[in-house]
C-alpha positions in Angstrom: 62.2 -7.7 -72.9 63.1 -4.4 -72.0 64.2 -3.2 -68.9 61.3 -0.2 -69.2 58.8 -3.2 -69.8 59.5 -5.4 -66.8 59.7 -1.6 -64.4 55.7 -1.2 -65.7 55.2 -5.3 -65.0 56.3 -4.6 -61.8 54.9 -1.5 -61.1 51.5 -1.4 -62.2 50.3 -4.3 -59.7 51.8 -2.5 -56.8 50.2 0.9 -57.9 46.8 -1.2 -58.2 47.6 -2.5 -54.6 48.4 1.4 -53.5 45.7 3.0 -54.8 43.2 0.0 -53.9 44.5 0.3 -50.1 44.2 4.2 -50.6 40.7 4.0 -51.4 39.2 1.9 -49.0 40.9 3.7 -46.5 39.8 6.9 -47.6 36.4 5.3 -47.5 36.4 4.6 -44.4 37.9 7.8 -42.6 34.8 9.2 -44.9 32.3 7.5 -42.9 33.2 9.7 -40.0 35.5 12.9 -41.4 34.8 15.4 -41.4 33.1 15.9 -38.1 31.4 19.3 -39.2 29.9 20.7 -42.8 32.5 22.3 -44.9 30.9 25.7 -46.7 33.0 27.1 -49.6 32.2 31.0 -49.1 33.8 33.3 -51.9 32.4 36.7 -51.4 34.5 38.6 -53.8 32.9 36.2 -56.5 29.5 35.8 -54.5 29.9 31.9 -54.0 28.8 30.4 -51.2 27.7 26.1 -51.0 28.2 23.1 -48.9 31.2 20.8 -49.8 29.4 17.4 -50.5 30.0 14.5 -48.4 30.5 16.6 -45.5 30.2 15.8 -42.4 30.8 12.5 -42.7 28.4 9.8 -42.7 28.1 8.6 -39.4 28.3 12.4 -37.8 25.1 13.4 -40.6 23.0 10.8 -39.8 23.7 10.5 -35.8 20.5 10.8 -35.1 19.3 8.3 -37.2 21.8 5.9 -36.5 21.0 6.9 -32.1 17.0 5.7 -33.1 18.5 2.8 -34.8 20.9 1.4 -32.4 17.9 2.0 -29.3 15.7 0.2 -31.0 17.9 -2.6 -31.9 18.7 -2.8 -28.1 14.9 -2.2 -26.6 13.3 -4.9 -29.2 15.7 -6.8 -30.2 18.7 -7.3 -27.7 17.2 -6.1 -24.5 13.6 -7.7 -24.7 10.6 -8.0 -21.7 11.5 -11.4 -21.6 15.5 -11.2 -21.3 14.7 -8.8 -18.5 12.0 -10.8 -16.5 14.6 -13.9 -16.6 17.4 -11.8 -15.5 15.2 -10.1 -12.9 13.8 -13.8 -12.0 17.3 -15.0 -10.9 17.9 -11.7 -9.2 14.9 -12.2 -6.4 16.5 -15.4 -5.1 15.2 -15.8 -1.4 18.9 -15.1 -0.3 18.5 -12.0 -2.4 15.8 -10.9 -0.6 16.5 -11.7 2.8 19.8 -9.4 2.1 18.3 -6.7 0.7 15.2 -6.8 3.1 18.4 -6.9 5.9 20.1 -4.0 4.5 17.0 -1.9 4.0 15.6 -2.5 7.8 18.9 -2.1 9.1 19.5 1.4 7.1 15.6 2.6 8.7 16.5 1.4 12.3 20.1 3.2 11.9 18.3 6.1 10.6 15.9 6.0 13.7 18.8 6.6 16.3 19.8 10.1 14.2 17.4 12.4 16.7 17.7 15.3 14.3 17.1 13.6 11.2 14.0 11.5 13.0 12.8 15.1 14.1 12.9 16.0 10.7 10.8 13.3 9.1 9.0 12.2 12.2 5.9 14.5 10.9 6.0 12.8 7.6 6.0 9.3 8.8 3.3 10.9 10.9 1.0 12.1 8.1 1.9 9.0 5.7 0.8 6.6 8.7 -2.4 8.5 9.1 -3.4 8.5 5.5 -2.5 4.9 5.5 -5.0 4.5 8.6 -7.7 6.1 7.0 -7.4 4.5 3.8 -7.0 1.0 5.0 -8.4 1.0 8.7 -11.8 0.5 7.9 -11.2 -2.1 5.6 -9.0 -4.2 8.0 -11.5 -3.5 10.5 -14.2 -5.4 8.8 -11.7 -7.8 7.4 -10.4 -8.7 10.8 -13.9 -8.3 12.3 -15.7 -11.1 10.0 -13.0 -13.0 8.7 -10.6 -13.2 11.9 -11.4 -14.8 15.0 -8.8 -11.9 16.5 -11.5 -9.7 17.2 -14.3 -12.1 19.0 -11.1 -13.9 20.9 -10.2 -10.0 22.3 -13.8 -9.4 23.1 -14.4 -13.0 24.3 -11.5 -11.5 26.8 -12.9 -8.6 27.6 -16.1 -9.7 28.7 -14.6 -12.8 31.2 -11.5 -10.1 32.6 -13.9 -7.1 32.7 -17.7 -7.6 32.7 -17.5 -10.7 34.7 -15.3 -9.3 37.2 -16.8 -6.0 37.4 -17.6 -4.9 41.1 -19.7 -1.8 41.5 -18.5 0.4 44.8 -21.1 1.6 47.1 -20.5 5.4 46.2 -21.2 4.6 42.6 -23.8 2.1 43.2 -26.4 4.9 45.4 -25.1 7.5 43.1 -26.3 4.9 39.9 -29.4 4.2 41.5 -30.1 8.4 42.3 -29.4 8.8 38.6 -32.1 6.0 38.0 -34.8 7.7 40.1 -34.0 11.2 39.0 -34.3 11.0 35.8 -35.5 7.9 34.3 -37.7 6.2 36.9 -39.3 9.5 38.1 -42.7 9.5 39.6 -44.5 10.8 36.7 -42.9 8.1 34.3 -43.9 5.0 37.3 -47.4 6.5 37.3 -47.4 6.4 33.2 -46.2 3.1 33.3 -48.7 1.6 35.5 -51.5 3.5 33.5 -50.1 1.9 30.5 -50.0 -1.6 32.2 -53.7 -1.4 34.2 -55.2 -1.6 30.8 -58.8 -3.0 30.6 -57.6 -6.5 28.9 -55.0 -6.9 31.7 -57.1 -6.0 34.7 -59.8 -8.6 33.3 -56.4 -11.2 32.8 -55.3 -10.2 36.8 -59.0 -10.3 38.1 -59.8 -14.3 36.4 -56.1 -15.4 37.3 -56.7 -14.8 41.0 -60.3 -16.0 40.8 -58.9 -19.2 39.7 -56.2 -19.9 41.9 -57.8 -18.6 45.2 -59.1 -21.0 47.8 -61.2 -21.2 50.7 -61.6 -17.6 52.7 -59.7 -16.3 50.2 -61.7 -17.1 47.0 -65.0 -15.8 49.1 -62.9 -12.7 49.6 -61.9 -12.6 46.0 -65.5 -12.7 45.0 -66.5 -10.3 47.4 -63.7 -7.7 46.6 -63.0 -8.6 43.1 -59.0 -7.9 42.1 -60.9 -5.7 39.2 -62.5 -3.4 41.0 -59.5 -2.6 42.9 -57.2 -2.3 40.0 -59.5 -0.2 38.5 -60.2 2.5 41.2 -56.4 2.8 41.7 -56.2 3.6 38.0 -59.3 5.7 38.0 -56.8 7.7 41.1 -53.5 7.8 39.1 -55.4 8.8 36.1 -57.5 11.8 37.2 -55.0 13.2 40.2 -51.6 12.8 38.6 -49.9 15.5 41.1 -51.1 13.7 44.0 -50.6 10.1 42.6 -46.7 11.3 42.1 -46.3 12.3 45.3 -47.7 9.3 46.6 -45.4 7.3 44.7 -42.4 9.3 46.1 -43.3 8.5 49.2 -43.7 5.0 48.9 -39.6 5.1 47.2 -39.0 6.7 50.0 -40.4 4.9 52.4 -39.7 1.0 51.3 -35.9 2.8 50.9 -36.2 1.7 47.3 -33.1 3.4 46.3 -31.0 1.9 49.1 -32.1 -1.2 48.1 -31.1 -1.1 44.4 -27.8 0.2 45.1 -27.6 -2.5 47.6 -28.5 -4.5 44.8 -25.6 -3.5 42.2 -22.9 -3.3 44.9 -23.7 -7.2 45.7 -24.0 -8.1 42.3 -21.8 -10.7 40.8 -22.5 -12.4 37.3 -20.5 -15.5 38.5 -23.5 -16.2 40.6 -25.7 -16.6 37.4 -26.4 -20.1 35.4 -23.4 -20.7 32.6 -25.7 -20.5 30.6 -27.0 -17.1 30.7 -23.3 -15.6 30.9 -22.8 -17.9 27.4 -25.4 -16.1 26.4 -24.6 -12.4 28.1 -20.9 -12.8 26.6 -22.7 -13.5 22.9 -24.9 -10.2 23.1 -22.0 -8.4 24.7 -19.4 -9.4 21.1 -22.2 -9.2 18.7 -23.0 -5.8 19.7 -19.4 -4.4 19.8 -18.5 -6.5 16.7 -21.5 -5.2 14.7 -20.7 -1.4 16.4 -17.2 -1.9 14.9 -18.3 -2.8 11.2 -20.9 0.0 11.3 -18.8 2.4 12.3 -15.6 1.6 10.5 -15.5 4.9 8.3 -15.6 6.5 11.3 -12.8 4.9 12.6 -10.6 5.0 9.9 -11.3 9.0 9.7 -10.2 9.4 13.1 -6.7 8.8 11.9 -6.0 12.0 10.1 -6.7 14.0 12.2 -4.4 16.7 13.4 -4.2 15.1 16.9 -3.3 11.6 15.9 -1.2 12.9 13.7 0.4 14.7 16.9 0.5 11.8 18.8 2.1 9.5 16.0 4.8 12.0 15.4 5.8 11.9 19.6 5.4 7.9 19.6 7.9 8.0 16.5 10.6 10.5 17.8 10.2 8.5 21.4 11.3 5.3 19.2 14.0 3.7 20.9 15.5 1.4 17.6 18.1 0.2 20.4 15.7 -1.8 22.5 13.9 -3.5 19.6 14.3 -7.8 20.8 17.0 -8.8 18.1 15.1 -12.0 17.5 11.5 -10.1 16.8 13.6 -8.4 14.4 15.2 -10.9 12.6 11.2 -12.6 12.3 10.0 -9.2 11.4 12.3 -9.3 8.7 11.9 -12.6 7.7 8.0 -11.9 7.7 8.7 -9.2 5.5 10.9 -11.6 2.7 8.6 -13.8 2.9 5.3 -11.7 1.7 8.1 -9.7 -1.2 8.9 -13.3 -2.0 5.3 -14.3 -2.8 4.2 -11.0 -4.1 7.3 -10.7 -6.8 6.4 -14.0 -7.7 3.1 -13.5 -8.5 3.7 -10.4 -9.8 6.7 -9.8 -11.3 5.8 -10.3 -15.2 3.2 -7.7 -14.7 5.8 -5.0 -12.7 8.5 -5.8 -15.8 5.4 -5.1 -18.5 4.4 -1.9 -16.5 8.0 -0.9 -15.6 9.9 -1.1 -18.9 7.9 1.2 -20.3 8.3 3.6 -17.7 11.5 3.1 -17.9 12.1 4.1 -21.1 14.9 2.3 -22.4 14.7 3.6 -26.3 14.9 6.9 -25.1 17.6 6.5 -22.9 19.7 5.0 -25.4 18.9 7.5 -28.0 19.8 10.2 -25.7 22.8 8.6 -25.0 24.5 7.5 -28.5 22.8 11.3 -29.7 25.4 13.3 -27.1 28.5 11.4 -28.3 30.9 14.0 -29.9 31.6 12.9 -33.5 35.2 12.0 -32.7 33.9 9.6 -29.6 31.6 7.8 -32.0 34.1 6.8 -34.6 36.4 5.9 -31.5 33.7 3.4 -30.7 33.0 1.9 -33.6 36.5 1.7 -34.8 37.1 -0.2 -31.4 34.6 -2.7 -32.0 35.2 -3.0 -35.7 39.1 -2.6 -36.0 39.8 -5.6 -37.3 37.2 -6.0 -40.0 37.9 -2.2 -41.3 41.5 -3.4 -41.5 40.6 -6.0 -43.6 38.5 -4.1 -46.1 41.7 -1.7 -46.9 43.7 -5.0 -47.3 41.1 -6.2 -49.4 41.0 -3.7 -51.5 45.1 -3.6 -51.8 44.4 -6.8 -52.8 41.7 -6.4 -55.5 43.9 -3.8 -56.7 47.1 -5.6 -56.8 45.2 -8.3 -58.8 43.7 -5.5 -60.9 47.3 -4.7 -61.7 47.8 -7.6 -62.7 45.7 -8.4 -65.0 46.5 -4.9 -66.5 50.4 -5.9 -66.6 49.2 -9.5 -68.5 47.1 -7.3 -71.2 49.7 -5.3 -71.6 52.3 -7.8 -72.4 49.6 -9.7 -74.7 48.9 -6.2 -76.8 
């Protein structure tokens, strides 16, 4: 064999291997170079077109491959149900009680800054207030039917105040001149006895006394009936009213009727009555402030935005001494407050991840993300994650053409 011969025997399977390599290297450096279009632009010759396979095929079709990749990671790596397990072991109670520790902690430290607190203090203010509004009457009525907190604090009321009450003397005349002076006036007595020395009750009066009237006194009673009396002093009060009025100011006057009553209220002392009717003074007494509450707990609630309770909640707030708050209310405060974002996130938390994830938007984030790598930072990421198997394709394909070289060699040989 010639020495020519065995040079090509040799040769042609390491050219095959070369140009195998070559090619599935150039390949790959194709999938991302060039980074840009190349234009060929002759103007002497008017020629002007794009250079095919430029840019490469990862920088063309970024955006495609950015829509791709989100997708693959919102619907298929990252799904609801991966995130609810992971958020699952995240709100451990330890979890909770820490971040509930860290978050109070942060609002009381925030509290002792007197110019930030001045700052926000109207805006805790005005959320507070709308808060009020919105939820007062409902927690009103809640708390007024459902709770025994509001009949126990009446309950209280009535034994430490009503039951105690005393009435001073000054108040007690100057309650009992009010009464006289303008609601039991002359004029109003007189039209209340009219109304009561009707003809069906003087008859009642006249047969009552008639019955019960012995000896002298039933001869008298027959004599000078009741009737006739109790109709002549209507007869007087109907057809002289001015002088019936001044009549019946004189009798206040002179039986010291006034005195009297006020006597009356300054001595007056509802232990002295039966249990029984203070059981059933104290019932009247919640019923009506409980059913005053629930009708009027609109009203209520509106009171709370207005501009002076707004006012008033913004002086309490900037007044807040965090310093002197009792270190174990806080520490149950706190644990209160775990304890009802413990039960709410676990009753909850499915539908927060459903509602949140699409808020989040994920897809788009990702999209945005992989879109705003530079051309050169793409192919540095995927060449880090695929190095290895992009290497072995070029040595694959020294190796398909080193065999493909050899295999040309053996034909040769044989022709």
């Amino acid at each position: 064999m010639e020495t020519g011969s065995i040079i090509t025997i040799i040769m042609t399977p390491l050219f095959g291997a070369l140009i195998g390599y070559f090619t599935n290297w150039l390949a790959i450096k194709m999938l991302f170079r060039p980074y840009t279009k190349w234009c060929l632009n002759w103007q002497e010759l008017n020629i002007k077109f794009d250079i095919p396979f430029t840019p490469g095929l990862f920088p063309k079709e970024q955006a495609r491959l950015a829509s791709k990749v989100a997708q693959t990671v919102t619907h298929q790596l990252l799904t609801p149900d991966d995130i609810r397990n992971i958020t699952v072991k995240l709100i451990t109670p330890d979890n909770i009680d820490l971040a509930v520790d860290k978050i109070v902690d942060s609002i009381l430290k925030e509290f002792q800054n007197i110019r930030k607190l001045k700052d926000i203090s109207v805006e805790i203010a005005q959320l507070i207030s709308a808060f009020l509004k919105q939820s007062a009457p409902g927690i009103i009525e809640d708390a007024t039917r459902k709770s025994p907190l509001v009949r126990e604090f009446l309950d209280k009321a009535f034994d430490n105040i009503i039951l105690n009450l005393r009435i001073p003397e000054k108040t007690a005349q100057s309650i009992a001149d009010s009464f006289f002076d303008h609601i039991a006036t002359p004029n109003t007595i007189r039209n209340w006895l009219l109304n009561i020395l009707s003809e069906e009750n003087i008859l009642k009066l006249n047969k009552l006394v008639q019955e019960h009237s012995k000896g002298g006194y039933y001869i008298i009673s027959r004599v000078v009936t009741v009737k006739s009396i109790l109709e002549n002093i209507k007869e007087y009060l109907k057809t002289d009213p001015e002088t019936a009025n001044e009549t019946i100011e004189e009798v206040i006057k002179k039986v010291n009727l006034k005195d009297k009553i006020a006597l009356s209220l300054v001595n007056l002392d509802l232990h002295n009555l039966p249990y029984s009717t203070v059981a059933l003074l104290r019932k009247y007494f919640v019923d009506l402030l409980t059913q005053y509450l629930i009708d009027n707990s609109k009203q209520l609630g509106d009171k709370f935005s207005t501009e002076d309770m707004t006012q008033i909640l913004t002086d309490r707030i900037i007044r807040f001494d965090a310093s002197a708050v009792n270190s174990q209310t806080l520490d149950t405060i706190k644990r209160e407050i775990a304890s009802f974002i413990g039960k709410y996130l676990e009753r909850e938390v499915g539908n927060l991840i459903e509602q949140a994830i699409p808020a989040l938007g994920l897809d788009q984030v990702v999209f945005e993300k992989v879109v705003k790598f530079s051309p050169k930072r793409l192919e540095e990421i995927i060449m880090d994650l695929s190095r290895k198997e992009l290497s072995g394709i070029q040595i694959i394909g020294g190796i398909i053409g080193f065999a493909i070289g050899c295999l040309s060699a053996v034909m040769n040989l044989l022709v």
